[in-house]
C-alpha positions in Angstrom: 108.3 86.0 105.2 110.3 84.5 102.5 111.2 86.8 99.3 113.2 86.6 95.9 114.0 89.5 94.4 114.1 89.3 90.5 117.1 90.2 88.7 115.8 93.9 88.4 115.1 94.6 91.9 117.6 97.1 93.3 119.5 95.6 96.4 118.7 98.2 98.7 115.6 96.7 99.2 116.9 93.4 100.2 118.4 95.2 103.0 115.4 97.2 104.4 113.3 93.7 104.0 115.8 91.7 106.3 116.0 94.9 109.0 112.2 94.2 108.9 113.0 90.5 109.7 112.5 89.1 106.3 114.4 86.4 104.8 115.5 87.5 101.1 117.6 85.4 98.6 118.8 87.4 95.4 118.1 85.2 91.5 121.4 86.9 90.4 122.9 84.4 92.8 120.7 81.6 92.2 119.9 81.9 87.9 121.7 83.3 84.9 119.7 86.0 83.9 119.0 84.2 81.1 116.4 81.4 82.9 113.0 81.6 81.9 110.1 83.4 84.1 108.6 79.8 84.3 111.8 78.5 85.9 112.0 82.0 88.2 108.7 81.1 89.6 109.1 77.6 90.1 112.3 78.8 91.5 109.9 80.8 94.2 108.1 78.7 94.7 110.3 75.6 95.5 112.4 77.7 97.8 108.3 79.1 99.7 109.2 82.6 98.4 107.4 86.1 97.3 108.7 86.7 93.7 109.5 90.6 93.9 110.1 92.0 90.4 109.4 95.0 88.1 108.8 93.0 85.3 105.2 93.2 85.1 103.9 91.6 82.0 106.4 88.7 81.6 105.4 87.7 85.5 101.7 88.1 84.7 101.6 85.9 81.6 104.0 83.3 83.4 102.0 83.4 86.6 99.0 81.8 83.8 101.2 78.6 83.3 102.9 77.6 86.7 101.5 77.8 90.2 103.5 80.4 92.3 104.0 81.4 96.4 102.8 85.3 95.3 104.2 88.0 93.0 104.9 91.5 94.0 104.9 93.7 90.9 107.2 96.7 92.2 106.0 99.9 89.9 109.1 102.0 89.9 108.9 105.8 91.2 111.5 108.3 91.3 113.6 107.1 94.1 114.3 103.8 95.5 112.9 105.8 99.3 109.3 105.7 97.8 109.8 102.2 96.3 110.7 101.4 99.8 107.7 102.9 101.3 105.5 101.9 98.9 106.6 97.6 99.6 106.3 98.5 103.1 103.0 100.2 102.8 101.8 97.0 100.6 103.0 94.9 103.4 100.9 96.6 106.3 97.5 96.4 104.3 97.7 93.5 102.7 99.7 91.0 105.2 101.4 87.5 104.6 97.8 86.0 104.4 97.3 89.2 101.0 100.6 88.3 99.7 100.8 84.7 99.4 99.5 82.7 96.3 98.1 86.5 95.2 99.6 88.9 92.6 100.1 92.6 93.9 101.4 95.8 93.2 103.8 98.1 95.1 
């Protein structure tokens, strides 16, 4: 699969993603941090990506206006180990067809 990790998404993940064989691109090398969530989706969705962000409520409300590949809301924990295992874990159960076009939580 194909993700974008938001601006607030430690890189660590990207990392364990591509050693599962997922492609990851970073929006802190793609958008100032100052683009709008609207653009971030489209941004996604252009490019066939996952959005992965903690940034639940902007994401939610913006995910009203413009059409979008799939969110994953990571919910932060107290180490970036069970954020990890939590992604994978969300991964497993749901699969490609249970992440894309939906919004889920990690």
């Amino acid at each position: 699969m194909r993700f974008l990790l938001d601006h607030d998404v430690p890189d660590d993940l990207a990392y364990s993603l591509e050693a599962l064989g997922h492609e990851v691109a970073k929006l802190r090398e793609l958008l100032p941090i100052t683009a709008p969530d609207e653009e971030v989706l489209r941004l996604a969705s252009d490019r066939g990506c996952v959005l992965i962000t903690c940034n639940r409520d902007d994401f939610l409300a913006a995910a009203q206006q413009v059409a979008h590949r799939g969110i994953i809301i990571l919910i932060r924990r107290k180490s970036r180990t069970l954020e990890r295992a939590a992604l994978v874990r969300l991964m497993d159960h749901a699969g490609e067809a249970g992440l894309r076009d939906n919004i889920n939580f990690a």
